[in-house]
C-alpha positions in Angstrom: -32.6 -11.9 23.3 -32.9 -14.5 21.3 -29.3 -16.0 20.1 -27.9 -15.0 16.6 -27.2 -18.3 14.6 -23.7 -18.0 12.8 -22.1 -20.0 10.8 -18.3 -20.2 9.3 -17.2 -20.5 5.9 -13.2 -20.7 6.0 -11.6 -21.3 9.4 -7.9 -19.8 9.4 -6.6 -17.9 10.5 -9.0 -15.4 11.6 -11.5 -17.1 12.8 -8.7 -19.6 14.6 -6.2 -17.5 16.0 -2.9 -17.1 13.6 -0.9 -19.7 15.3 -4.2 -21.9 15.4 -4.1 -20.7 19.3 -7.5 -19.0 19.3 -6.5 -16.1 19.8 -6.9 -12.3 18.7 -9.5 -14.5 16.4 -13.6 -14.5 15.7 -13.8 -17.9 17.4 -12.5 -16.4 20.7 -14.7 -13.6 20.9 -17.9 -15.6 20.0 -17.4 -19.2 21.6 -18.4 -17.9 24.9 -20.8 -14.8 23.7 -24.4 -14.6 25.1 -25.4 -13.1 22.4 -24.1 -15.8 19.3 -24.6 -19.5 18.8 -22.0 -21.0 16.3 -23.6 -23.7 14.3 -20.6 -25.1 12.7 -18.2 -24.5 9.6 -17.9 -25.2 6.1 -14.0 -25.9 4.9 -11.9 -28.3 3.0 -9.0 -27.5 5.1 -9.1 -30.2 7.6 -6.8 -29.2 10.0 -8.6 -26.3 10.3 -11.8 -28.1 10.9 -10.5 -29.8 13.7 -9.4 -27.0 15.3 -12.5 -25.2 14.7 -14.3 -28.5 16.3 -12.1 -29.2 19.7 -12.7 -25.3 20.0 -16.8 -25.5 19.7 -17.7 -28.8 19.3 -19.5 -27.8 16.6 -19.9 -29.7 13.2 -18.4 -29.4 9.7 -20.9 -28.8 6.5 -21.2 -29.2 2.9 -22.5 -25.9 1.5 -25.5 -27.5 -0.4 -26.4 -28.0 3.4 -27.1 -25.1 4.7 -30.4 -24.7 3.1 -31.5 -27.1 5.8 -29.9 -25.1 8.7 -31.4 -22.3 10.6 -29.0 -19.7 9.9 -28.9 -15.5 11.0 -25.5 -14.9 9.9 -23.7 -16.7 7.2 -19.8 -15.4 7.8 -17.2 -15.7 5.1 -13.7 -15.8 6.1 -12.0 -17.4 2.8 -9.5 -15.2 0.6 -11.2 -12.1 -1.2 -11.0 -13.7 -4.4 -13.5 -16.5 -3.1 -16.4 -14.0 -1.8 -18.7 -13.1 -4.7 -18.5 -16.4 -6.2 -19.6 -18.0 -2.3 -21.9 -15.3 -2.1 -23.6 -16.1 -5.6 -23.6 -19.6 -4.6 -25.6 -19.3 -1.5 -27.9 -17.1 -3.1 -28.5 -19.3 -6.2 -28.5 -22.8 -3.7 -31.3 -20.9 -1.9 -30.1 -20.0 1.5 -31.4 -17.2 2.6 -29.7 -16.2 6.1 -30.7 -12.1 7.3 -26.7 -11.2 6.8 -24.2 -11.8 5.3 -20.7 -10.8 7.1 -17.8 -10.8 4.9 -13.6 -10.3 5.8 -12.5 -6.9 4.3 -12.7 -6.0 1.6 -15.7 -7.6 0.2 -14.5 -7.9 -3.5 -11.5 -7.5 -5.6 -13.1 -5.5 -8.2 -15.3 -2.7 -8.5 -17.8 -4.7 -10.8 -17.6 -7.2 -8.7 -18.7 -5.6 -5.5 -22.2 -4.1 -7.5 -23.1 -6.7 -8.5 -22.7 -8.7 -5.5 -24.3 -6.0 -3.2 -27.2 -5.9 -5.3 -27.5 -9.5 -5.8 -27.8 -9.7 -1.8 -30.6 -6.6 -1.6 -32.1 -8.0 -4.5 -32.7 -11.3 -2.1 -33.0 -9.3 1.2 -29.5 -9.8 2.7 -27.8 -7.2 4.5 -24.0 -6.9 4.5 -21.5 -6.5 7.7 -18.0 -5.9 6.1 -15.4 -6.9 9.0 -13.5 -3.3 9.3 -12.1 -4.0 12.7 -11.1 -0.7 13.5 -14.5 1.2 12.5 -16.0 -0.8 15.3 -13.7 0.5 18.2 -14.7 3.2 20.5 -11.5 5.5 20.3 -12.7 6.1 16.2 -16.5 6.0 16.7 -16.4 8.5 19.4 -14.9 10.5 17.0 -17.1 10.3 14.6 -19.5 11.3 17.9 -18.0 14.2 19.0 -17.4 15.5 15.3 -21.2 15.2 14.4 -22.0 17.0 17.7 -19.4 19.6 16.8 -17.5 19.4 20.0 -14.6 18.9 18.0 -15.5 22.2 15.8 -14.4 22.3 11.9 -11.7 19.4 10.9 -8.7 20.8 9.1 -6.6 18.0 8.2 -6.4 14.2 8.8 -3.3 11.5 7.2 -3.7 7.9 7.3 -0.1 5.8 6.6 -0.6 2.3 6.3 1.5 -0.7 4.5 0.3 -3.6 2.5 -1.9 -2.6 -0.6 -4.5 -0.2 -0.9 -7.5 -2.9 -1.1 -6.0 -5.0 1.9 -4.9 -2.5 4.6 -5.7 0.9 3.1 -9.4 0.0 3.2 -9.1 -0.1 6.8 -8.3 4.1 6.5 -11.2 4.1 3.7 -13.6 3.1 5.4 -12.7 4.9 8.7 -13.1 7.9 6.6 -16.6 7.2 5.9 -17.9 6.3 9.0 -16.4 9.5 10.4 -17.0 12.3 7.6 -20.0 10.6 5.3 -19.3 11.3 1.8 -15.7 12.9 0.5 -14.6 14.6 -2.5 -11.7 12.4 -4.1 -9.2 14.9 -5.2 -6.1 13.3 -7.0 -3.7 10.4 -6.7 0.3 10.5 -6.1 3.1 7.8 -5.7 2.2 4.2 -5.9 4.4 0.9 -5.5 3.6 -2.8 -5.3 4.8 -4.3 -1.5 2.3 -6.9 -1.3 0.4 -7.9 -4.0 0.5 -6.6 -8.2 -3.3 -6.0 -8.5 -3.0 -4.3 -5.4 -0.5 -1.3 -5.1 -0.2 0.7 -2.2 -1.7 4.1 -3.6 -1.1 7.8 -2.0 -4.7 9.0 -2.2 -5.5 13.0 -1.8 -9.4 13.5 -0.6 -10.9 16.5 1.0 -13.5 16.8 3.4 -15.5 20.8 3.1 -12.5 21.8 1.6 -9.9 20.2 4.2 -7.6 17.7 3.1 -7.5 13.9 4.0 -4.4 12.7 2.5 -3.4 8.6 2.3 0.2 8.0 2.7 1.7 4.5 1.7 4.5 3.3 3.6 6.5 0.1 1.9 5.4 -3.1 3.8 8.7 -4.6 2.9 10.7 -2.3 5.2 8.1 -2.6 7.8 4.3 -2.8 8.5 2.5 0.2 9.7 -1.2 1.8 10.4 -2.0 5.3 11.8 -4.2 8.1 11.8 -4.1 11.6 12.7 -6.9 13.9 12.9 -6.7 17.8 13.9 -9.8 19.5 14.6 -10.0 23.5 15.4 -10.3 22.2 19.5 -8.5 18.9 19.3 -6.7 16.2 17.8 -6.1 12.2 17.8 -3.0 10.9 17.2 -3.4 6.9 16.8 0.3 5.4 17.2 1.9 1.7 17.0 -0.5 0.5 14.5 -3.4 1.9 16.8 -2.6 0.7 19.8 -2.4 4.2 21.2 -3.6 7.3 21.3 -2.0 10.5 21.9 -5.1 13.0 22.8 -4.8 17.1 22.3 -6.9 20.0 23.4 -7.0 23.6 22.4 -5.5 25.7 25.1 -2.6 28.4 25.7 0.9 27.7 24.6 3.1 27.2 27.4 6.1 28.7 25.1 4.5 31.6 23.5 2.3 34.1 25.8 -0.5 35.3 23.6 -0.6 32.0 21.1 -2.9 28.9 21.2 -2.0 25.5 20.3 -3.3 21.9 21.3 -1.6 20.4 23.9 -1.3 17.0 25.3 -4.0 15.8 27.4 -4.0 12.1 27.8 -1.8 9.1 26.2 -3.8 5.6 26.0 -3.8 2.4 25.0 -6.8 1.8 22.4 -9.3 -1.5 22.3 -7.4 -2.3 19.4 -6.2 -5.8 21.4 -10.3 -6.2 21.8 -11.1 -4.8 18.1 -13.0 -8.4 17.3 -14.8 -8.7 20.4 -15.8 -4.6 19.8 -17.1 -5.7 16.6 -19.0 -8.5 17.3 -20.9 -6.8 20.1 -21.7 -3.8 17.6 -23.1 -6.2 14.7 -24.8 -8.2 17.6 -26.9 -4.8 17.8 -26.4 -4.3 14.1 -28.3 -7.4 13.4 -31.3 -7.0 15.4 -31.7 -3.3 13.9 -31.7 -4.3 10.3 -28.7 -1.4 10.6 -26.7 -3.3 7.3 -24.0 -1.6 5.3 -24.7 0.7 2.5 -23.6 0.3 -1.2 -21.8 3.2 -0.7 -19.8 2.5 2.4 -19.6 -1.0 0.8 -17.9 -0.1 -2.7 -16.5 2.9 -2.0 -12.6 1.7 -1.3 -13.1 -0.2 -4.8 -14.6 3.2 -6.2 -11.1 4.5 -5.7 -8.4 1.4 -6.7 -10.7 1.4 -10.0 -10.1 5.4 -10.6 -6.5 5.0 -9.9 -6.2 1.7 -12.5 -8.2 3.3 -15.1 -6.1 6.3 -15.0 -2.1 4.3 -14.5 
């Protein structure tokens, strides 16, 4: 297969490791990848360049330059504020990579995110939104065994998570999505600010065939947090220490109470969330080649729900 050309805009953290140690960053899951060839980075940060250089050897760009560049994958790693004005600027300087990938979330506004997704389909760019988490095996098989009803019905799922709705809490949205499709939006509850003013941390009621799916915010200045639990008529998935691990379930008899059924633990593991990158870039590797982009809906649909909740506070 022929390499996918990528190329940075914004070298920070993420894509450098958060001490600048590459680690737990895109840089360390691509720089050696068979199936990526980094062509270099646009930033005015130049530390970060340099880092981003002894680590590929690759060189630093202006953006009007990338018109000139073969490029597959343009990948934008700067604060969300910065996104749909880079985007429109890549557009309107005529670069026209296949994909765009973009750090969650992809906007900071509802508006925003339209017009941005359709200004990329209007030029035939697809969109990769970097939701680690969707991208590791312990959700997607999930998602799997729910669609294959192994599982049977769902009857409830919770998401807690810290740090703003739009920041951390479309992690949970968009896990929501890739596992049940389209949900109902029900009602809000209790919101704060911990992180950010235009971005509260919201408690968010959804149902999924008339099963609830409730967001619970947990304050970020006490501590951080991200979890999951998911009950199923024949099992559940309890994801613990900000996914890390996974407590496993299975329908059976109750040891305590002769006659009863309950689900009972059946395995305790650690998850691929220490590989979530490297997951994710395998998966758009494929996603790529198979023109298999995201949809407006699975693209918008966290700022769908931070619009409803300001239009109605």
């Amino acid at each position: 297969m022929k390499r996918i050309k990528i190329i940075f805009i914004g070298a920070g953290n993420i894509v450098t490791g958060y001490e600048r140690n590459l680690k737990n960053c895109h840089l360390a899951s691509l720089k050696e990848s068979e199936d990526y060839e980094i062509v270099g980075v646009v930033d005015p940060n130049q530390k970060n360049v340099e880092v981003f250089q002894k680590a590929t050897g690759k060189k630093r760009y202006e953006l009007n330059e990338l018109k000139n560049l073969e490029i597959d994958i343009i990948a934008i790693c700067t604060p969300t504020e910065t996104h749909d004005k880079l985007i429109d600027e890549i557009i309107s300087l005529g670069i026209r990579p296949r994909c765009i990938f973009c750090e969650k979330p992809f906007t900071n506004s509802l508006d925003k995110a339209n017009l941005t997704f359709n200004n990329l389909t209007k030029n035939g760019i697809g969109l990769i939104i970097g939701y680690q988490r969707s991208f590791m095996n312990s959700f997607k098989e999930i998602a799997v065994e729910f669609k294959k009803n192994y599982l049977g019905s769902f009857l409830f799922g919770d998401f807690k998570y810290s740090k703003g709705l739009l920041n951390n809490g479309s992690h949970a949205i968009d896990l929501i999505y890739s596992i049940f499709g389209d949900v109902n939006f029900e009602r809000f509850g209790k919101s704060f600010v911990d992180y950010n003013v235009e971005d509260p941390s919201v408690e968010v009621f959804f149902s999924f065939q008339k099963r609830s799916i409730h967001l619970i915010p947990i304050d970020e200045r006490i501590f951080s947090i991200f979890e999951a639990d998911l009950i199923f008529e024949k099992a559940r998935f309890r994801f613990i220490n900000n996914s890390f691990k996974l407590e496993k379930y299975k329908l059976g008899d109750d040891s305590n109470f002769p006659g009863y059924s309950s689900l009972n633990p059946d395995n305790y593991i650690d998850t691929e969330m220490h590989i979530s990158i490297d997951n994710m870039w395998k998966e758009i590797a494929e996603m790529y080649q198979n023109k298999n982009f995201f949809s407006i809906k699975r693209s918008t649909f966290v700022h769908e729900v931070l619009n409803d909740f300001k239009l109605n506070s």
